[in-house]
C-alpha positions, 0 to 999 in steps of 0.5 A: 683321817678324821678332824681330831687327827688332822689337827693333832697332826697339824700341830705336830708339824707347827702350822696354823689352819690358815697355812695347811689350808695354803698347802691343800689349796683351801681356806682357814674357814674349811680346815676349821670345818674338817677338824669340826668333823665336816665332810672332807672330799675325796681329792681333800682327802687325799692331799691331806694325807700326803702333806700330813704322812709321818715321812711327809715330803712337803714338811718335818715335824717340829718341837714347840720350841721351832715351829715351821713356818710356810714362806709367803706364797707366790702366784704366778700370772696365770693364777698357779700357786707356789707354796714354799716349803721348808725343805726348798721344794714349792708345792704348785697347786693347778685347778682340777677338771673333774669330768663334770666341768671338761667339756666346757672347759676351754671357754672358761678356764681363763675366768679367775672366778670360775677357776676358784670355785674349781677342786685343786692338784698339787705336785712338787716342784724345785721352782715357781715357773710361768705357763699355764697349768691344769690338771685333768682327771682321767676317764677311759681306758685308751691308756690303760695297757695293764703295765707300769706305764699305765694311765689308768681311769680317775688317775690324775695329769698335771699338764702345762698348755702349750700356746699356739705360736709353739705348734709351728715348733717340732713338738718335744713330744719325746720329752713329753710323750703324753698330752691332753687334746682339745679337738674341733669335732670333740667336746671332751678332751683326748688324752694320748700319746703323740709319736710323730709330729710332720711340721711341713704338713701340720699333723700329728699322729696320736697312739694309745698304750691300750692295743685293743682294735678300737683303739688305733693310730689316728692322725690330727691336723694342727688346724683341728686342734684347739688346745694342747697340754703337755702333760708334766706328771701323772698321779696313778691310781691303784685299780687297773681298770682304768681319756678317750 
C-alpha cells in the first residue's frame, strides 16, 4: 500500500490523518509522512491494510455528505487505548515487545515513556476494560505442532498480566490455556501451554504443542515466576516454520 492509496482510502472512509493515526496507534505527523511515500513499517503495514481493506471491520465507507467520525478515545489506567468505532466495536491498542526489547522487558514496561516509544497491536474488542495488556511477538517453535492450533514464529499474542495476588487463585488455565512467562532463571519469556496448576503446592506444569523430544513437559513453581500473561488472542502468521 503506497502513500496515494492510503489517502485515497482514508478519504474514501472520511477520516482526518490525526484519526487514522488514532486507529494505527500513531501520530497525524506519521500518516502525513506515509501519504509523502515515507518508509511504512512491517507492523504499520500490516494494521493499515486491516483498518483500510474494501470489507474493513473496524469502518464503513462514506459519501462526502456523511462522514464517520471516530468518538473520542479512551484510555484506561495502565495506558491501553480504546478507539470507538462506528459499528460499536473499540479497537484497543497494547504496545508490542518485538524480540530486541523482551528480555528487559519487565523493568521497564510500567515506564510511560518507554512504552510510547514501543510498536503498537491492536485487536478488536466490545468494550474498554481495565488490566494490563501486552502483546508479545513470538520467537521459536515449541508451539509450532504444524495444526491449526499452531503459534508459529513472528505470529503476534495479545495478553492481559495476571497480577501476583491471583496466582494463589486455581488459575483459568482452561479458559485461557496459553500464557507468556516471566521466569527467575530465564531472561527471555516462555510462551506454553499451562495444563495443571497444584494450588497447595504452588506449581504449574507447562506443555508444548510442538512434541519433538527437546520439547517436554516441565513443572514451575510460583515462587519462579516473576510475571504471568494470559494470552487473549493470538495473530497467526502464514509460514509454518514457525517462544521458547
Amino acid at each position: 500500500m503506497d502513500g496515494l492509496e492510503i489517502k485515497q482510502k482514508r478519504e474514501q472512509f472520511g477520516l482526518t490523518q490525526k484519526e487514522l493515526g488514532d486507529l494505527i496507534g500513531s501520530s497525524r505527523e506519521t500518516i502525513i509522512n506515509y501519504e509523502k511515500g515515507k518508509p511504512i513499517p512491517k507492523s504499520k503495514s500490516e494494521i493499515l491494510h486491516k483498518v483500510l481493506a474494501p470489507e474493513s471491520p473496524y469502518l464503513k465507507p462514506v459519501s462526502q455528505e456523511h462522514l464517520v467520525k471516530v468518538s473520542e478515545d479512551f484510555e484506561n489506567k495502565n495506558g491501553n487505548k480504546f478507539i470507538e468505532l462506528p459499528n460499536g466495536q473499540y479497537y484497543m491498542l497494547m504496545p508490542l515487545a518485538e524480540f530486541n526489547i523482551q528480555a528487559g522487558f519487565l523493568s521497564t514496561y510500567q515506564d510511560a515513556d518507554f512504552l510510547m516509544d514501543l510498536s503498537q497491536h491492536g485487536i478488536l474488542v466490545d468494550k474498554p476494560v481495565q488490566g494490563r495488556y501486552v502483546a508479545f511477538r513470538v520467537n521459536g517453535d515449541s508451539m509450532d505442532d504444524g495444526s491449526s492450533n499452531a503459534i508459529t514464529r513472528n505470529s503476534v499474542v495479545s495478553t492481559r498480566e495476571l497480577q501476583r495476588h491471583h496466582w494463589k487463585d486455581k488459575l483459568r488455565f482452561r479458559d485461557f490455556p496459553y500464557w507468556v512467562i516471566y521466569t527467575t532463571q530465564n531472561k527471555m519469556p516462555l510462551l506454553k501451554e499451562i495444563i495443571h496448576h497444584d494450588v497447595e503446592d504452588g506449581t504449574i506444569v507447562c506443555h508444548s504443542l510442538n512434541d519433538s523430544p527437546e520439547f517436554t513437559d516441565f513443572t514451575l513453581h510460583m515462587n519462579d515466576i516473576q510475571a504471568l500473561f494470559y494470552v487473549i488472542d493470538v495473530n497467526r502468521t502464514v509460514s509454518k516454520k514457525s517462544f521458547y
